[in-house]
Steps between C-alpha positions, in 0.01 A plus 500: 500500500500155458725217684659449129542847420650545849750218415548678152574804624733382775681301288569744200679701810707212618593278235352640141620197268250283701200271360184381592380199339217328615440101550498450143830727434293789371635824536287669719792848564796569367766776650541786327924461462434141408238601280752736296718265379222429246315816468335383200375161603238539852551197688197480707243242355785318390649148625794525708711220326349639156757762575757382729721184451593374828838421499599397837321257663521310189194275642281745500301498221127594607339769729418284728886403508572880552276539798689144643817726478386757747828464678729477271702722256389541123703607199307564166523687218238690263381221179555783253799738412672693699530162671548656888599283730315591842520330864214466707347352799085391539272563776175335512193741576309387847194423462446568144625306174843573362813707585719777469809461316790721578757565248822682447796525268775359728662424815346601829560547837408134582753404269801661604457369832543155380 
């Protein structure tokens, strides 16, 4: 196997709504449970923000942007109907260009701490 497909494959296990974009905000993977909210429609090869309208950080408007953002909370929502709303957090890959992008339907842990 392959670094990536070692990444892949331990991410479908821990969080399967994830993405992987690349530098650009290609879709390099997609999670399988993320990936069924639009069975039709593959994601990978696709832009990120083609997709997803960011929502919260309103600021954010690039890829680039996205990857500034490592640290902080997103909230987005799908471009086309069923309009999903989705939380999510991004981690930028070491040593290689892009990120993973975690996302989820609602409040987590982290959250009800606060």
């Amino acid at each position: 196997m392959t670094p990536m497909s070692d990444l892949v494959e331990l991410l479908e296990t821990l969080c399967p709504m994830f993405v992987i974009v690349d530098e650009t905000g290609q879709i390099q993977s997609v999670g399988h449970t993320l990936q069924k909210l639009r069975p039709d429609q593959p994601m990978a090869e696709r832009n990120f923000l083609d997709i997803f309208e960011l929502i919260r950080p309103k600021s954010i408007t690039t890829v680039s942007g996205l990857m500034v953002a490592s640290c902080g909370r997103l909230q987005l929502r799908f471009r086309d109907e069923p309009r999903t709303t989705l939380k999510g957090l991004v981690a930028p890959l070491r040593n290689r260009s892009g990120a993973v992008i975690n996302l989820s339907f609602g409040i987590s842990i982290q959250n009800k701490a606060h």
